[in-house]
N, CA, C and O atoms as CSV, one atom per row, in Angstrom:
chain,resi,resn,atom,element,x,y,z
A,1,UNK,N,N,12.567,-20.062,-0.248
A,1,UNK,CA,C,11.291,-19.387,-0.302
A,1,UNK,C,C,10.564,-19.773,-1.586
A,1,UNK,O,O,11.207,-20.161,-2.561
A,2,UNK,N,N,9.055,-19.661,-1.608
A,2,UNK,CA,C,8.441,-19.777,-2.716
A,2,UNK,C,C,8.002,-19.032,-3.595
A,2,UNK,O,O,7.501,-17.964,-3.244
A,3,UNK,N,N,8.057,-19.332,-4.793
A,3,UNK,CA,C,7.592,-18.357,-5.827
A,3,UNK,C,C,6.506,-17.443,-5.587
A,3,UNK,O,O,6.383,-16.491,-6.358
A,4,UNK,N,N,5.508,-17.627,-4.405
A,4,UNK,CA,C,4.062,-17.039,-3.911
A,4,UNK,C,C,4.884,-16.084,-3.187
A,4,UNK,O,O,4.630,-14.879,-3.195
A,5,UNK,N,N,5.876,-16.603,-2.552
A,5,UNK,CA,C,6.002,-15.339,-1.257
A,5,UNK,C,C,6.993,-14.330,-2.296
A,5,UNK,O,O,6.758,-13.153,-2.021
A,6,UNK,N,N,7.493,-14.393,-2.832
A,6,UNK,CA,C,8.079,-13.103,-3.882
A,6,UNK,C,C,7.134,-12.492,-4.925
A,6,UNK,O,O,7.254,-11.349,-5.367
A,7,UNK,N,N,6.174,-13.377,-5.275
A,7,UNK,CA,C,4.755,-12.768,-5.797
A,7,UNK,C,C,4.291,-11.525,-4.774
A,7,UNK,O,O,4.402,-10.350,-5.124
A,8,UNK,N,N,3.732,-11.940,-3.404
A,8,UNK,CA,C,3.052,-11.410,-2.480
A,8,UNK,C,C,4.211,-9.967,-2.254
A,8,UNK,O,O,3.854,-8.790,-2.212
A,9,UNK,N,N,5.304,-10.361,-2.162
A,9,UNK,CA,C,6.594,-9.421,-1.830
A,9,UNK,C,C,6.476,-8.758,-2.619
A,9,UNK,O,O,6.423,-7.582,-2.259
A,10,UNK,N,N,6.384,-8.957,-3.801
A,10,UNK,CA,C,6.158,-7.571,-4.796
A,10,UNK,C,C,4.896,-6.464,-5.018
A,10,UNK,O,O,4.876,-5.265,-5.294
A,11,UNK,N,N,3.813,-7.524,-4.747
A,11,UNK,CA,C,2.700,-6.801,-4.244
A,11,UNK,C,C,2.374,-6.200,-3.750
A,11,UNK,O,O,1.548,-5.370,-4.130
A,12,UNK,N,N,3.039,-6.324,-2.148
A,12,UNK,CA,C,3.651,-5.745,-1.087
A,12,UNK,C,C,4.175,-4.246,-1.179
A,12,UNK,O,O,3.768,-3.193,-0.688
A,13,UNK,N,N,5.374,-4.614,-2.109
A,13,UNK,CA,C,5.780,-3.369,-2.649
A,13,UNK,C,C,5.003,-2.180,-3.088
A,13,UNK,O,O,4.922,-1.052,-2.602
A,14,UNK,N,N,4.426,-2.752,-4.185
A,14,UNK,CA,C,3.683,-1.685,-5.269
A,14,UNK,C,C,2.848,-1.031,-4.171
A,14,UNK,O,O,2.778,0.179,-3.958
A,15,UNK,N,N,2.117,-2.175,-3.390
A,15,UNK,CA,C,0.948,-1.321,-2.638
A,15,UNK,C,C,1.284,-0.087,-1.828
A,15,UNK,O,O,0.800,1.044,-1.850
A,16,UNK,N,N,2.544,-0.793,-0.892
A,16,UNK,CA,C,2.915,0.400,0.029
A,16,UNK,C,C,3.498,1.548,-0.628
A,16,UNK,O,O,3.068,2.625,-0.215
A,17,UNK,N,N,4.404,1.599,-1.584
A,17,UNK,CA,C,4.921,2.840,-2.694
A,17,UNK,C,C,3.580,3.509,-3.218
A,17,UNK,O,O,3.448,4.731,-3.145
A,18,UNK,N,N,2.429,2.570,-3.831
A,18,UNK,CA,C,1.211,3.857,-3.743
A,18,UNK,C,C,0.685,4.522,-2.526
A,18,UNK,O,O,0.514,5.731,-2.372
A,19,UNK,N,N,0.467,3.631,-1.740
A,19,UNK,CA,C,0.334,4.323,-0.639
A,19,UNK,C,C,1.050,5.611,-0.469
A,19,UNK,O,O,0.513,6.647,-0.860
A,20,UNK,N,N,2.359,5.625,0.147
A,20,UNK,CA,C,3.097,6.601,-0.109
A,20,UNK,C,C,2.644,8.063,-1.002
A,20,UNK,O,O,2.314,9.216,-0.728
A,21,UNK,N,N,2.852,7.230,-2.214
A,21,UNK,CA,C,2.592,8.346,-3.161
A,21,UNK,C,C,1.355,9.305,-3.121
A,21,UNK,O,O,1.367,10.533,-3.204
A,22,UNK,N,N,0.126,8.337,-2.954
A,22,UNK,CA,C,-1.118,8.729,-2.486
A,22,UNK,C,C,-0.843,10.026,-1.247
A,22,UNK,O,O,-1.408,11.092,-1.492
A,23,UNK,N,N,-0.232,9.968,-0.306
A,23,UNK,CA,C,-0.097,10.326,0.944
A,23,UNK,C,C,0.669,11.783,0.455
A,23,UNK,O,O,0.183,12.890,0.684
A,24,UNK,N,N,1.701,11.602,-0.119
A,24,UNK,CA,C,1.973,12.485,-0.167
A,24,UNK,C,C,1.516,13.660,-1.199
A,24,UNK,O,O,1.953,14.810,-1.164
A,25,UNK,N,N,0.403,13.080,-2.272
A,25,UNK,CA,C,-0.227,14.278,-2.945
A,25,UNK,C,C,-1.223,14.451,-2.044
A,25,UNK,O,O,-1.585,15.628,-2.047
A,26,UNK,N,N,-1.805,13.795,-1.293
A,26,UNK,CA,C,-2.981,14.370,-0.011
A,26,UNK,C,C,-2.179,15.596,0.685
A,26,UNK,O,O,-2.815,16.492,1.240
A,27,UNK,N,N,-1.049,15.606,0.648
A,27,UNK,CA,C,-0.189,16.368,1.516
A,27,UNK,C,C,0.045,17.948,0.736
A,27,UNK,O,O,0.005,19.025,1.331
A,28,UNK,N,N,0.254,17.785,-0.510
A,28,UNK,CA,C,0.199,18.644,-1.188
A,28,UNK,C,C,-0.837,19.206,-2.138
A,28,UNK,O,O,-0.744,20.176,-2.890
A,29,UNK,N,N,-1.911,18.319,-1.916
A,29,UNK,CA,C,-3.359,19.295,-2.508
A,29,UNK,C,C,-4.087,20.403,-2.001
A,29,UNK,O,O,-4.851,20.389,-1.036
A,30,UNK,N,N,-3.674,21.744,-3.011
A,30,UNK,CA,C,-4.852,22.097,-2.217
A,30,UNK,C,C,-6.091,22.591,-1.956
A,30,UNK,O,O,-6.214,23.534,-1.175
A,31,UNK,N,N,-7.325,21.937,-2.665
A,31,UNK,CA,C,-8.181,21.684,-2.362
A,31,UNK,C,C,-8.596,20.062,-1.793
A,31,UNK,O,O,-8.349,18.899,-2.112
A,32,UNK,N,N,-9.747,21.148,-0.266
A,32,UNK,CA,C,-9.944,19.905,0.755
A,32,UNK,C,C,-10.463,18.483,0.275
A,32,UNK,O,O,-10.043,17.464,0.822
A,33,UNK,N,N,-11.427,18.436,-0.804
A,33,UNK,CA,C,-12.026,17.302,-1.158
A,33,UNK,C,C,-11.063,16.331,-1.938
A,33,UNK,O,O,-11.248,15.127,-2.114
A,34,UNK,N,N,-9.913,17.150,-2.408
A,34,UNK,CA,C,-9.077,16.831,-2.883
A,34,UNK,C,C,-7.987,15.830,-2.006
A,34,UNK,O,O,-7.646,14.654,-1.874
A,35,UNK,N,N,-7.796,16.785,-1.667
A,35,UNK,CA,C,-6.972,15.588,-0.103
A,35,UNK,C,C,-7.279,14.950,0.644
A,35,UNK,O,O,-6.499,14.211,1.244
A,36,UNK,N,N,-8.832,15.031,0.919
A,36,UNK,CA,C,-9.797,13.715,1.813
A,36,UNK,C,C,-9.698,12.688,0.741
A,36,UNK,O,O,-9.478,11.508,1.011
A,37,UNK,N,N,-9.872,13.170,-0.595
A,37,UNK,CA,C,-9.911,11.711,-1.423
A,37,UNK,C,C,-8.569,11.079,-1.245
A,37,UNK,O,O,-8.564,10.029,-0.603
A,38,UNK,N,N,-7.347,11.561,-1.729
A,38,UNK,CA,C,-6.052,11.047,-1.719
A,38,UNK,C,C,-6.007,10.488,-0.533
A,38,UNK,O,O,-5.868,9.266,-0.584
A,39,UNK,N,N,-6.097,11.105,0.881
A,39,UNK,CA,C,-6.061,10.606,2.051
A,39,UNK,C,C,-6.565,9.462,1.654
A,39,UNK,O,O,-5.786,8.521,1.507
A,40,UNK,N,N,-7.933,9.286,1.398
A,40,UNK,CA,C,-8.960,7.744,1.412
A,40,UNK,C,C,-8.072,6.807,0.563
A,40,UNK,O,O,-7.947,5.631,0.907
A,41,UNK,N,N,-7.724,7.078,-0.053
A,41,UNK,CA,C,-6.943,6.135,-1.150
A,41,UNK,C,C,-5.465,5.816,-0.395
A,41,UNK,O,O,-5.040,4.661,-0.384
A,42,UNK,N,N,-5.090,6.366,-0.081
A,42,UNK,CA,C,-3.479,5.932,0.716
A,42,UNK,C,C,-4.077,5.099,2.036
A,42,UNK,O,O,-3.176,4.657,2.749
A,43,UNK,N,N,-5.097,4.878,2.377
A,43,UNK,CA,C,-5.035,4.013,3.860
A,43,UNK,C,C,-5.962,3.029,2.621
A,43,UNK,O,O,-6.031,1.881,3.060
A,44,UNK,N,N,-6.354,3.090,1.862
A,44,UNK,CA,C,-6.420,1.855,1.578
A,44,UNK,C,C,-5.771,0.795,0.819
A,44,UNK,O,O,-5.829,-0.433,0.885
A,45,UNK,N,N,-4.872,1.957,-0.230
A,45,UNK,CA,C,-3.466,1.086,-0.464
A,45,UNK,C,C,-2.471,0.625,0.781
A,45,UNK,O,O,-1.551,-0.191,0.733
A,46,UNK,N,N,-2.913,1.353,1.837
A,46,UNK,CA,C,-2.019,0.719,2.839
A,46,UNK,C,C,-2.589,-0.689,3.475
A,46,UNK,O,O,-1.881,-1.692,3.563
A,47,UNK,N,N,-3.796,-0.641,3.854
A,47,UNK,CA,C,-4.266,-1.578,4.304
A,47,UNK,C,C,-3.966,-3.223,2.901
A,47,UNK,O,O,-3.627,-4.353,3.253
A,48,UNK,N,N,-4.168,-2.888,1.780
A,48,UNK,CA,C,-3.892,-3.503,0.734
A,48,UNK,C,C,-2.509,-4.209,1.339
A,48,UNK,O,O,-2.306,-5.413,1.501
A,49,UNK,N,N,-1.769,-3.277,1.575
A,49,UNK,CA,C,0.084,-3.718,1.607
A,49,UNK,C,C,-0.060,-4.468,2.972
A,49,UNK,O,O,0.746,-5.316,3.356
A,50,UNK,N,N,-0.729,-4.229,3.389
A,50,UNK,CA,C,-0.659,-4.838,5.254
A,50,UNK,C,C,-1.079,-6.270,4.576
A,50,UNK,O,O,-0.110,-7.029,4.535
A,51,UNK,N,N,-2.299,-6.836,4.025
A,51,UNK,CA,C,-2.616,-7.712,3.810
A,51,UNK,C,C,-1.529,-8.539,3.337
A,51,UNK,O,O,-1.158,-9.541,3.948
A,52,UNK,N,N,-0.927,-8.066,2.074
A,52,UNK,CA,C,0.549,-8.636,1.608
A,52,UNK,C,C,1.365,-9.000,2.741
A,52,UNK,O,O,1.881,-10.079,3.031
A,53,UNK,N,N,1.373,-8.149,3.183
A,53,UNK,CA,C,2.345,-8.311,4.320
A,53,UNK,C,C,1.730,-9.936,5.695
A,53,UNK,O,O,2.122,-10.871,6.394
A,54,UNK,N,N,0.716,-9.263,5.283
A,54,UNK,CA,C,0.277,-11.171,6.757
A,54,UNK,C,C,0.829,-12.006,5.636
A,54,UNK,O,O,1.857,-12.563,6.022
A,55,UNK,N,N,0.429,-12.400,3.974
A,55,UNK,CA,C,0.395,-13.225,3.587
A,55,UNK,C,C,1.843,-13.652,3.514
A,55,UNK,O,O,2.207,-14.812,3.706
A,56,UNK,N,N,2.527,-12.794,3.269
A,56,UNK,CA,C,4.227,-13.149,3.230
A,56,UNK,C,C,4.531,-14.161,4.988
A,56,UNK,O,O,4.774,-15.359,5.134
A,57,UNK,N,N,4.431,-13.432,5.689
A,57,UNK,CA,C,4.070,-14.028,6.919
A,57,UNK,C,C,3.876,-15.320,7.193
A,57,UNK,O,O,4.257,-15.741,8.286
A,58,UNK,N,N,3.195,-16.268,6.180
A,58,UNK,CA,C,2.647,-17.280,6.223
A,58,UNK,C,C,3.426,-18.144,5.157
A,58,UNK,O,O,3.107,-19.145,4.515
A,59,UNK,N,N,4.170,-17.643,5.195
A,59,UNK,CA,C,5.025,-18.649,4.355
A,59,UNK,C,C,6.214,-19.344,4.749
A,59,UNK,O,O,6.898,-18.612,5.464
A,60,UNK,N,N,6.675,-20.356,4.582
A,60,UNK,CA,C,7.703,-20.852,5.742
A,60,UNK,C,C,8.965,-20.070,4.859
A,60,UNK,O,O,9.015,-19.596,3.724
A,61,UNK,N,N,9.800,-20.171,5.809
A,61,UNK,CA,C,11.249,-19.088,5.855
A,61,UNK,C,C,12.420,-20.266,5.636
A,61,UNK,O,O,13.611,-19.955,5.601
């Protein structure tokens, strides 16, 4: 494997663990504007990690 795809792999990482994290203080806020924001922020660290994730994808194995 290449040094890019363990780059991207780690990226990968961080993104989806915020995600996560994000998700789960949306889960435990409680005020609403509060947790629509966290919500907003965890699908877009997720979408972030998805991207990582095609790019790993594209790397030969």
């Amino acid at each position: 494997m290449s040094k890019d795809y363990y780059l991207a792999q780690d990226a990968y990482k961080l993104e989806d663990l915020a995600a996560k994290k994000y998700a789960f203080y949306a889960q435990n806020a409680k005020n609403a504007q509060v947790q629509q924001l966290f919500n907003q922020i965890a699908q877009d660290q997720q979408q972030g990690a998805q991207t990582f994730r095609q790019m790993m994808n594209q790397f030969p194995q």
